[in-house]
RODO-2510 file (C-alpha; in nm, 4 decimals, decimal comma):
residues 466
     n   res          X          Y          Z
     1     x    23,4178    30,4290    11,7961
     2     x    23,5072    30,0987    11,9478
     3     x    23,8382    30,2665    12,0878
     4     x    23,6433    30,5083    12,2959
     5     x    23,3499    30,2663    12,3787
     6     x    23,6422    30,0527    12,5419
     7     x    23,7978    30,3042    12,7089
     8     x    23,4260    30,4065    12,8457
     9     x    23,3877    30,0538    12,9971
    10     x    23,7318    30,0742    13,1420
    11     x    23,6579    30,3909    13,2865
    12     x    23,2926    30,2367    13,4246
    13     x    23,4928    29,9376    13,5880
    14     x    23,7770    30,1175    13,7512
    15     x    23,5570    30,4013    13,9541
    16     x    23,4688    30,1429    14,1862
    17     x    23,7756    30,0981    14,2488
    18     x    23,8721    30,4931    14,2719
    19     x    23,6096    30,5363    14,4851
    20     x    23,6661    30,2713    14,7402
    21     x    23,8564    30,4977    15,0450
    22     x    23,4997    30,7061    15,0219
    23     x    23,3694    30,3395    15,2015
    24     x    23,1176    30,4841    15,4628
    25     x    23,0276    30,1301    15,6174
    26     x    23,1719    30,1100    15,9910
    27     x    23,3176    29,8198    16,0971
    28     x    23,1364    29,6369    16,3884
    29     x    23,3227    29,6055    16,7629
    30     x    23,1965    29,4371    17,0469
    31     x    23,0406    29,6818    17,2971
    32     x    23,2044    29,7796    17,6129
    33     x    22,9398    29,5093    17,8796
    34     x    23,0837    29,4975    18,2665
    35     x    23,1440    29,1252    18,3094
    36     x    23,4126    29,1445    18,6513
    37     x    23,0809    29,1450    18,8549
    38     x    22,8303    28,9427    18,6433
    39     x    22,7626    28,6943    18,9451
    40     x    22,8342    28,6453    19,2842
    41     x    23,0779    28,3619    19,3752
    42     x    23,0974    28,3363    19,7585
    43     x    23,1773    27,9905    19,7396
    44     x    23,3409    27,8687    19,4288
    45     x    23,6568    27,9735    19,3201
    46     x    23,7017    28,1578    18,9832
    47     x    23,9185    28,0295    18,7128
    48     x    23,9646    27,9649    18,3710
    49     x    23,7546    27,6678    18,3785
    50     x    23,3711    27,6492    18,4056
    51     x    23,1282    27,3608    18,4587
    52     x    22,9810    27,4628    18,1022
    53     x    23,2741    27,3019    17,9545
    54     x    23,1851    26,9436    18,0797
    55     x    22,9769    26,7662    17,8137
    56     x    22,6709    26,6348    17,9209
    57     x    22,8128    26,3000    17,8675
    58     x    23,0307    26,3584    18,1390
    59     x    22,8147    26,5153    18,3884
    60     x    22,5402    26,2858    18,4379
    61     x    22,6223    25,9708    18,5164
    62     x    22,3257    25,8070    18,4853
    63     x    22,2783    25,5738    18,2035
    64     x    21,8648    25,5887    18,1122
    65     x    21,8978    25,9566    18,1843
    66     x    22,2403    26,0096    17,9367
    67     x    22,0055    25,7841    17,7151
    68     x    21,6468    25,9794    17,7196
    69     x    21,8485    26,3019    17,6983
    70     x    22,0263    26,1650    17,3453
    71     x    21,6844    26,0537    17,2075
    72     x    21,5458    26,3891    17,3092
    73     x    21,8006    26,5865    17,0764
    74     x    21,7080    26,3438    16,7782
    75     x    21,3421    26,3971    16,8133
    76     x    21,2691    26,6822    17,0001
    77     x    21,0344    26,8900    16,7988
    78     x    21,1370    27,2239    16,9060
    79     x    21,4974    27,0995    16,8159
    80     x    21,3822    26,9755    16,4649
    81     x    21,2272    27,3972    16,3912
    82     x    21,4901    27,5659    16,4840
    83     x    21,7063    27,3340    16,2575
    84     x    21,4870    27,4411    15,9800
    85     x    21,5810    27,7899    16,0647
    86     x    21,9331    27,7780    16,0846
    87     x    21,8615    27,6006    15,6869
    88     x    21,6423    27,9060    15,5954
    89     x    21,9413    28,1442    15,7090
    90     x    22,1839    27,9543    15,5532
    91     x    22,0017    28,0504    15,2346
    92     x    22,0011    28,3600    15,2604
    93     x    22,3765    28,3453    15,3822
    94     x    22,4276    28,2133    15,0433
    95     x    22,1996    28,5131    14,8794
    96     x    22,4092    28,7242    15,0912
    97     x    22,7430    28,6188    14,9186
    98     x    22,5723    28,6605    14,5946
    99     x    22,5265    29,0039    14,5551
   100     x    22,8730    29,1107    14,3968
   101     x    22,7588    28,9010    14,0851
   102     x    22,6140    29,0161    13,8412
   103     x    22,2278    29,0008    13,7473
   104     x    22,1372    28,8246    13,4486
   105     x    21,7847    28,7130    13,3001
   106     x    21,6597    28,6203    12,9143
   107     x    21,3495    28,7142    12,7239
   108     x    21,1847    28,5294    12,4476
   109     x    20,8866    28,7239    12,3045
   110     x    20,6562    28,7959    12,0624
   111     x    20,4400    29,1019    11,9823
   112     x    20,1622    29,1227    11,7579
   113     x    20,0144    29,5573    11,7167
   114     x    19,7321    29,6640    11,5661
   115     x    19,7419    30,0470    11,5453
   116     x    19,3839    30,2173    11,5232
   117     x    19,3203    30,3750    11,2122
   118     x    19,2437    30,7150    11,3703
   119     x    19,5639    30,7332    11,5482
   120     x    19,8917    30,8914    11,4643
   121     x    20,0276    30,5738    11,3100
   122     x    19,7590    30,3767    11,1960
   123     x    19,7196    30,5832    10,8446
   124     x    20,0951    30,4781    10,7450
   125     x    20,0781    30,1159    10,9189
   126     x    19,7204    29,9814    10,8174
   127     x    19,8458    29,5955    10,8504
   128     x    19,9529    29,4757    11,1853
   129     x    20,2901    29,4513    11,3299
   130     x    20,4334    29,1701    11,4298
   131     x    20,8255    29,1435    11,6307
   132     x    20,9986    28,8566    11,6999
   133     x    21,2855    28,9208    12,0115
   134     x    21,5325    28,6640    12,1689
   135     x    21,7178    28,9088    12,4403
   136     x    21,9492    28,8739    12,7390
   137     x    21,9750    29,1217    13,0310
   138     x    22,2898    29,1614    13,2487
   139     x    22,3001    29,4433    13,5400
   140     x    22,5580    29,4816    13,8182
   141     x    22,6054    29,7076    14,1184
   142     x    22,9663    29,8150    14,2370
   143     x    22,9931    29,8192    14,5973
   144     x    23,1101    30,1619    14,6257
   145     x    23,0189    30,2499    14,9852
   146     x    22,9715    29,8794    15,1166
   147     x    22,6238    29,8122    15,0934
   148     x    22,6408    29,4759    14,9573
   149     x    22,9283    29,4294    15,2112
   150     x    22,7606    29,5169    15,4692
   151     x    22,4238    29,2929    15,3654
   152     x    22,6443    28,9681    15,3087
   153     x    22,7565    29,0262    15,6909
   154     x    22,4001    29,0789    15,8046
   155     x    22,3096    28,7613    15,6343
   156     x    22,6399    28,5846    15,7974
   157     x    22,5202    28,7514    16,1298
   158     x    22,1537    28,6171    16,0828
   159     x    22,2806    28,2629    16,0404
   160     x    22,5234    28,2251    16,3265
   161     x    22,2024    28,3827    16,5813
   162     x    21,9829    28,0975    16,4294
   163     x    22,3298    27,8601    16,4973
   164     x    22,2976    28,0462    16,8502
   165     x    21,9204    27,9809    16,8670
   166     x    22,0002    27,5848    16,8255
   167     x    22,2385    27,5808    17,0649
   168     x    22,0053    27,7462    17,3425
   169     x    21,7450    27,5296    17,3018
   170     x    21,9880    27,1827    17,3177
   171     x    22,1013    27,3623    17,6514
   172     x    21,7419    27,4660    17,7684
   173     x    21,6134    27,0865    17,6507
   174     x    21,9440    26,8659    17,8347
   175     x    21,8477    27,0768    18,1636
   176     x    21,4718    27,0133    18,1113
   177     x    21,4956    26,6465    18,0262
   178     x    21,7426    26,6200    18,3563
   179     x    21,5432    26,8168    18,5880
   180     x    21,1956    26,6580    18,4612
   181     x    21,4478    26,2873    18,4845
   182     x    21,5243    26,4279    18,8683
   183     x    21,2005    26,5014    18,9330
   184     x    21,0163    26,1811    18,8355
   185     x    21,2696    25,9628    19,0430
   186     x    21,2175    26,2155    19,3451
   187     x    20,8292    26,1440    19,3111
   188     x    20,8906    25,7669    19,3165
   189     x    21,0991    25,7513    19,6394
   190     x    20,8352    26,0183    19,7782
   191     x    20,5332    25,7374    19,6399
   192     x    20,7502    25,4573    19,7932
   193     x    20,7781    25,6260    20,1384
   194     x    20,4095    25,7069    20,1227
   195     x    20,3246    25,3407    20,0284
   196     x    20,5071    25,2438    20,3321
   197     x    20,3576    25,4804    20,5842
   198     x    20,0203    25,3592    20,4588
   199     x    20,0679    25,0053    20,5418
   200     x    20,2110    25,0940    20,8976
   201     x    19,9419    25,3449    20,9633
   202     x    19,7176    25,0634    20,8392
   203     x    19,8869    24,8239    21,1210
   204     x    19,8773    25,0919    21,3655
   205     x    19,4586    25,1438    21,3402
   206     x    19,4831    24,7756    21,4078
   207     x    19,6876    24,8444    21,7289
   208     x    19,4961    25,1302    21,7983
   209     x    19,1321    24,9253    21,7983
   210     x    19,3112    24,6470    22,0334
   211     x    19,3807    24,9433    22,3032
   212     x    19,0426    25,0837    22,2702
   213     x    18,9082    24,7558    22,3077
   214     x    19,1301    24,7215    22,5877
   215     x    18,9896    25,0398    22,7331
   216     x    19,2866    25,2490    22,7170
   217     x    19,1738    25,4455    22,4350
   218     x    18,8770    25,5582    22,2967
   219     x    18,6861    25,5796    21,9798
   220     x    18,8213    25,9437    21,9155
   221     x    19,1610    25,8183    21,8646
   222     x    19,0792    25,5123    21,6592
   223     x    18,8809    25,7853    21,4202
   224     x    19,2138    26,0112    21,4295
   225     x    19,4289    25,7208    21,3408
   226     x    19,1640    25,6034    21,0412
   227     x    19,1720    25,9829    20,9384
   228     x    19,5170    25,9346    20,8971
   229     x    19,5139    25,6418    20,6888
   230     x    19,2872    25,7927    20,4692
   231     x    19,5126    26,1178    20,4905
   232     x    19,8309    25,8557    20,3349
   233     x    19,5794    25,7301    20,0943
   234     x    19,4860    26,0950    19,9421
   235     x    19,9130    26,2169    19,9579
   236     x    19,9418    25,8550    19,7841
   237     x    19,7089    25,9355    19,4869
   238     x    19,8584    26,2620    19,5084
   239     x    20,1960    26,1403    19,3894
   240     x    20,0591    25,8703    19,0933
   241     x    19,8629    26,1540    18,9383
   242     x    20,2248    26,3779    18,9776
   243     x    20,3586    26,0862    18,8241
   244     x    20,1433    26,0039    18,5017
   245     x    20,1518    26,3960    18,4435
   246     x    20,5549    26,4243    18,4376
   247     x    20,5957    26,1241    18,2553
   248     x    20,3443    26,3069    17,9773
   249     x    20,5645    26,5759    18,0127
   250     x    20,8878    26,4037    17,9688
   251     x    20,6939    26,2461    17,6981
   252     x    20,6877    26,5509    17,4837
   253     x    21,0486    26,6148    17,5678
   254     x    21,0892    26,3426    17,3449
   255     x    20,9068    26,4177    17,0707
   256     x    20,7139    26,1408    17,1758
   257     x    20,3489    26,0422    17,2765
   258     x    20,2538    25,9886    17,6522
   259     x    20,4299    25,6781    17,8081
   260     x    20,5872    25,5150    18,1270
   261     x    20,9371    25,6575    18,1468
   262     x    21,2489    25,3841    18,1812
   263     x    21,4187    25,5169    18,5257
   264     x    21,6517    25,4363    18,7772
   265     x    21,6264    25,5566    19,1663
   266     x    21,7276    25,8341    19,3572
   267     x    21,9659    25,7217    19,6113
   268     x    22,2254    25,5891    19,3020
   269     x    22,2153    25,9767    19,1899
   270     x    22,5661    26,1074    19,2015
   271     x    22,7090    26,4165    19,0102
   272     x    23,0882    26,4261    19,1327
   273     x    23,2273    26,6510    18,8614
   274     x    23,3586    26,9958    19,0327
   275     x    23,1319    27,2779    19,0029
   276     x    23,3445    27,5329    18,8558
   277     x    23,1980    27,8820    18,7171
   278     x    23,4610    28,0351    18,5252
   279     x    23,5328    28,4038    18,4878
   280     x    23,2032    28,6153    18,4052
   281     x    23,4012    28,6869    18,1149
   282     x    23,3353    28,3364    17,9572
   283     x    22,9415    28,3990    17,9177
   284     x    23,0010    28,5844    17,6486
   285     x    23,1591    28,2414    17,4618
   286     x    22,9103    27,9415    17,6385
   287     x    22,6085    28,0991    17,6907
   288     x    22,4369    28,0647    17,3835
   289     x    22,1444    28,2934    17,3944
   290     x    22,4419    28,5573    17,5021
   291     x    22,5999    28,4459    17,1607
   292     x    22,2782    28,4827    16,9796
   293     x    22,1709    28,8303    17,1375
   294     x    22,5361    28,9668    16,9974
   295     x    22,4610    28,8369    16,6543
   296     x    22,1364    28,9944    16,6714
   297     x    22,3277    29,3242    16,7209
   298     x    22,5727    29,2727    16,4751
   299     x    22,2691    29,2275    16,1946
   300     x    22,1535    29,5420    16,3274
   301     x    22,4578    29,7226    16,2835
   302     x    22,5070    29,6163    15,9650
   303     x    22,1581    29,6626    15,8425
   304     x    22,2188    30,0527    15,9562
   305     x    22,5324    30,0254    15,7294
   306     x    22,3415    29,9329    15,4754
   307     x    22,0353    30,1943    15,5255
   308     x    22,3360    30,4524    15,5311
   309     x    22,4837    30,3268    15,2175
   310     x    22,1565    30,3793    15,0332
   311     x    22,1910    30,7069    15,1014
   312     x    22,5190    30,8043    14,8701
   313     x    22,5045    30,7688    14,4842
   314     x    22,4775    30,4138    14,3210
   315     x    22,6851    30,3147    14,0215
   316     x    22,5599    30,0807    13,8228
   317     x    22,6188    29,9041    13,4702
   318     x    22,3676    29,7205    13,2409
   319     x    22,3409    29,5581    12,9414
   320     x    22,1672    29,3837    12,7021
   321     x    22,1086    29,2335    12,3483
   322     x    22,0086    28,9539    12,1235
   323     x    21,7890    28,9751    11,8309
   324     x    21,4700    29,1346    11,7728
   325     x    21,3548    29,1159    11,3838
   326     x    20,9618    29,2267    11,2232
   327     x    21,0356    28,8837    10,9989
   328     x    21,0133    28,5350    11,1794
   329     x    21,2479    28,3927    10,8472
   330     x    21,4911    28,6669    10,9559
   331     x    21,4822    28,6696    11,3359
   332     x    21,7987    28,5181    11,4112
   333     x    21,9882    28,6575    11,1220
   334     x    22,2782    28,8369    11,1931
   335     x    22,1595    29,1693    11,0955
   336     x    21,8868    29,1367    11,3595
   337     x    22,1622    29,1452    11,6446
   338     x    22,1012    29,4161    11,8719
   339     x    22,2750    29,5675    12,1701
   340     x    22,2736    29,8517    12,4581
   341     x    22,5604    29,9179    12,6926
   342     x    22,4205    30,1725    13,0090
   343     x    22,6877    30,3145    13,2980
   344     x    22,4933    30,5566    13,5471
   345     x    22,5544    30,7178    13,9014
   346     x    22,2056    30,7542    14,0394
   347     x    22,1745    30,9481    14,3367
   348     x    21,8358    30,9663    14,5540
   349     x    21,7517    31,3344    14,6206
   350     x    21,3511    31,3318    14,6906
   351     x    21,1606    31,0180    14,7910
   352     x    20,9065    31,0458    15,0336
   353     x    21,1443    31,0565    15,3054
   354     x    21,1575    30,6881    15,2375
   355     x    21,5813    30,6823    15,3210
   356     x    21,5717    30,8523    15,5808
   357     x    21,2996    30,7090    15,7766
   358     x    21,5011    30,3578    15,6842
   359     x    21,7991    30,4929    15,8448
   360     x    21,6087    30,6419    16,2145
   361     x    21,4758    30,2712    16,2142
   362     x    21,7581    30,0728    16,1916
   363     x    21,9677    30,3100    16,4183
   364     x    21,6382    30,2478    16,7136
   365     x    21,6469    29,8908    16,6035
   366     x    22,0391    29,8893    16,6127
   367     x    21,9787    30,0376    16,9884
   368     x    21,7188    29,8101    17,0642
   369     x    21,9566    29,5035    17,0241
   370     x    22,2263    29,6494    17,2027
   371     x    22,0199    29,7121    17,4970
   372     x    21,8853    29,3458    17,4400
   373     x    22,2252    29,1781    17,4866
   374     x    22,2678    29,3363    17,7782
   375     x    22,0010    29,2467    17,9206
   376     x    22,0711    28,8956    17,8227
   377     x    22,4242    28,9607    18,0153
   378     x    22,2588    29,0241    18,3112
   379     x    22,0202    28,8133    18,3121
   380     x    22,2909    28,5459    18,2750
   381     x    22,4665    28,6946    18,5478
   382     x    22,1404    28,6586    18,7787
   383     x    22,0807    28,2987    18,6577
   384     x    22,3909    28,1874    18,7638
   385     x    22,4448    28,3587    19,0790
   386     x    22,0732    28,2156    19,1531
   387     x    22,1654    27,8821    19,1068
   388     x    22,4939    27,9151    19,3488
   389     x    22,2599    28,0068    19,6543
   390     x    22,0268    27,7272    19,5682
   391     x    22,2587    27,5190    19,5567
   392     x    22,4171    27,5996    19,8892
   393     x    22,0576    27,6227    20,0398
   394     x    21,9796    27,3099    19,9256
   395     x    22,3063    27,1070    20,0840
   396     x    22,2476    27,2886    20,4101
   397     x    21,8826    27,2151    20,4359
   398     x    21,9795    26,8472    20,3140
   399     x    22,2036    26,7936    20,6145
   400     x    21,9216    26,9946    20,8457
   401     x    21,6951    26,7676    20,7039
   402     x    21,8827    26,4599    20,7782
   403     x    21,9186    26,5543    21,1260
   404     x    21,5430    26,6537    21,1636
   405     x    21,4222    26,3320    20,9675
   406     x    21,6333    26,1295    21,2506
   407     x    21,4613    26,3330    21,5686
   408     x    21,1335    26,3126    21,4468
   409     x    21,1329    25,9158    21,3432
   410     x    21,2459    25,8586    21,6656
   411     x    20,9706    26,0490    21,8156
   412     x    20,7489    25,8495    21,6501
   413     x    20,8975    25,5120    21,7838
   414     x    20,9485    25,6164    22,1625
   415     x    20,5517    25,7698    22,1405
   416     x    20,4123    25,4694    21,9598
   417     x    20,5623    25,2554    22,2594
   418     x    20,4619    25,4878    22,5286
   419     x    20,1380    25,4936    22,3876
   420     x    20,1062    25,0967    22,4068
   421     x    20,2497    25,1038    22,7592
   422     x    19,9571    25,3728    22,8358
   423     x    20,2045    25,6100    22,9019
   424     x    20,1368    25,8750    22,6267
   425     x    19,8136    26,0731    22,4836
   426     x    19,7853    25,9334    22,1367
   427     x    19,7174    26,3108    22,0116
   428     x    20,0952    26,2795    22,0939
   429     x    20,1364    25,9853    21,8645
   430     x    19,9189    26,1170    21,6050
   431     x    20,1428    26,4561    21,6120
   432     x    20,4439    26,2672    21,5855
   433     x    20,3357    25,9813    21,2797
   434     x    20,2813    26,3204    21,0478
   435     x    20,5837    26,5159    21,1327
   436     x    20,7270    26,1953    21,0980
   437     x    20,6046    26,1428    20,7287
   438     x    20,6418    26,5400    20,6328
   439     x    21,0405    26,5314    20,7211
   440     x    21,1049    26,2386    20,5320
   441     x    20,9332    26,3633    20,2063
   442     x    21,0497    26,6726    20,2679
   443     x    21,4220    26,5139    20,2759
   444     x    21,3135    26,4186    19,9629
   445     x    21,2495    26,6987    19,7928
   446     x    21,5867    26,8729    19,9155
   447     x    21,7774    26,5858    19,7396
   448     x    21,5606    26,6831    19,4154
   449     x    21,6535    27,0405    19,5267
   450     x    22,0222    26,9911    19,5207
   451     x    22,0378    26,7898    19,1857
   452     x    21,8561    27,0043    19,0436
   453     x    22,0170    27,3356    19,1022
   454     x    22,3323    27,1373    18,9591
   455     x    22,1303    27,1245    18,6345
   456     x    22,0102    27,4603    18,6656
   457     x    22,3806    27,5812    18,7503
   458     x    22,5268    27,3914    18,4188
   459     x    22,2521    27,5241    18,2114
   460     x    22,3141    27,8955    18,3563
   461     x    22,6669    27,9070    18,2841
   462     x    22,6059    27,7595    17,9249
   463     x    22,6275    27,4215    17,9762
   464     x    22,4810    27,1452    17,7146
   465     x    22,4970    27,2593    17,3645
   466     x    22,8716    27,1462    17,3078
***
């Protein structure tokens, strides 16, 4: 009896083996995506080399800005979550890996049955019955057609997206914290300028009185030139409030409550690293939420292995044993010992349609993700080639600007002393003081402009995270 109970188990053991070229589970390859036209590069030369390369570190050379943006990834709260979840799928990584062992639990029990004297026992067994048991259970699954393969790479596939996820938002936070850093210093300069035209326009109501009391004015343009002061006052208050809010926003950037923000100034800006894009081809490697969207297909397509696997006939083998005895004094005797050896093939023929529906969803869901990292393709592709233009819009309008700033200052000077000459209409003046004051904050903002599609360019092609 032994003899043929061994060669049963043998015989258990080794199908799995026998059975192993039925393996239905298909092996995941990346999907055929068009990457040769991803973005337009007019003006940048394509290579092997991309801006998304440069760490961080590198790029910014600003010391307080290299400084917030390293205090950010410490503390940043959305950082610290998605941490946590890249923990929570390494756990189930590890659950993942552990389903070729075994299955093993222990009982300890005790039952105490009092048969009613009316039923079909309770004339032979008047007395109660007690049992005394001290078991262990062991159960294991061969992985026949892959299932538990296929799992243990849906797990793995899980974990590297949430590894994915981490990395998108260090990329997403380094841009924010250097546009928000951009921003802020752009504000100041535009508050400093503004500061400045008050005080003239303050001088020049001054000027403007002495004329009228000199009878080459009159009240209406003293009034105009008070309205304007008050106009520099309002654009000046304008800009503080701007400020308070951004520095509340950087704030939270952090992971910190509302507070001034350490900062340098504008003009010292420099980023002189080459902007470089790269193939399209290298998306699919730096961007991260690229990255994540393909693991997100790959635990699809392994989750449809697995819904097809449960499908086919499961082998399984169970045991268990220990000892069970009606006698506490004799419960762990040796002729208490008991044991049960089970090997079955189970295969699912009628349940509720419960299979199948599992398999139509995770062949949509499977589809679904595919058509998600696509989309997150293209959308990289659009992000990048958006950045390019506003780039190149932004360092022609910064020369226009320049050139504009210059022509209208000086309109401003040979008015002002035309007008003190009583040579000029001060509506003249008036016209030239505010396009004056818009050119030069608008030169402003085109330097933020041009910084800031740097940023958005690095962050585009995948910049960041390394």
């Amino acid at each position: 009896m032994k003899i043929k109970t061994t060669y049963k188990i043998i015989l258990l053991l080794s199908a799995p083996l026998l059975l192993q070229s039925c393996f239905v589970a298909k092996k995941y390859t990346r999907p055929e995506v068009e990457t040769e036209s991803l973005y337009r590069t007019d003006n940048l030369p394509q290579d092997s080399v991309s801006l998304a390369n440069v760490s961080w570190k590198d790029l910014f050379k600003d010391e307080q800005l290299k400084s917030h943006i390293e205090k950010a990834l410490e503390n940043n709260l959305d950082i610290r979550i998605a941490l946590q979840n890249v923990v929570a799928a390494e756990a189930y990584l590890k659950q993942g890996k552990a389903g070729y062992y075994p299955t093993l639990s222990g009982t300890a029990s005790f039952t105490r049955t009092k048969n009613s004297g009316n039923s079909q026992f309770g004339s032979f067994f008047t007395s109660a019955l007690e049992q005394y048991e001290l078991s262990g259970s062991l159960s294991w699954e061969a992985d026949i057609w892959g299932k538990i393969r296929s799992n243990k790479r849906a797990f793995g596939a899980s974990y590297l997206q949430s590894v994915a996820a981490h990395q998108a938002i260090k990329t997403d936070l380094v841009a924010g914290i250097a546009s928000t850093y951009y921003q802020l210093i752009a504000l100041d300069k535009q508050k400093e300028i503004a500061r400045q035209t008050l005080e003239a326009r303050k001088s020049s109501l001054e000027t403007t009185q002495a004329l009228k009391d000199a009878g080459q004015v009159t009240e209406v343009a003293v009034k105009q030139t008070e309205a304007q002061v008050h106009t520099t006052e309002i654009i000046l208050i304008n800009l503080e409030n701007n400020i308070k809010l951004l520095e509340n926003t950087f704030s939270i950037l952090l992971g910190e409550p509302p507070h001034e923000i350490a900062r340098g100034k504008l003009d010292d800006q420099s980023i002189d690293t080459e902007l470089k894009t790269g193939v399209p081809y290298l998306l699919l490697a730096n961007r991260p939420d690229v990255i994540q969207a393909e693991y997100g297909l790959i635990n699809a397509f392994e989750l449809t292995n697995v819904a097809k696997s449960s499908m086919y006939p499961s082998l399984s083998l169970s045991a268990n044993g220990g000892f069970q005895s009606l006698e506490f004094e004799n419960w762990l005797d040796a002729s208490s010992l008991f044991s049960q050896l089970v090997g079955s093939l189970t295969q699912p023929i009628l349940n509720g349609r419960r299979l199948r529906t599992q398999m139509e969803v995770a062949k949509a869901q499977q589809e679904q993700a595919l058509l998600s990292y696509k989309k997150t393709l293209l959308t990289a592709g659009r992000e990048v080639s958006d950045a390019l233009y506003t780039y190149d819009a932004e360092t022609q309008k910064l020369t226009a600007r320049s050139k504009e700033l210059d022509a209208y200052v000086k309109a401003e000077d040979y008015s002002e002393e035309l007008l003190n000459n009583g040579l000029a209409n001060y509506l003249e003046v008036l016209t030239a003081r505010q396009n004056a004051l818009s050119s030069e904050l608008s030169y402003v903002d085109s330097q933020y402009g041009q910084l800031s599609a740097i940023v958005e360019l690095y962050r585009a092609l995948g910049g960041g995270w390394k």
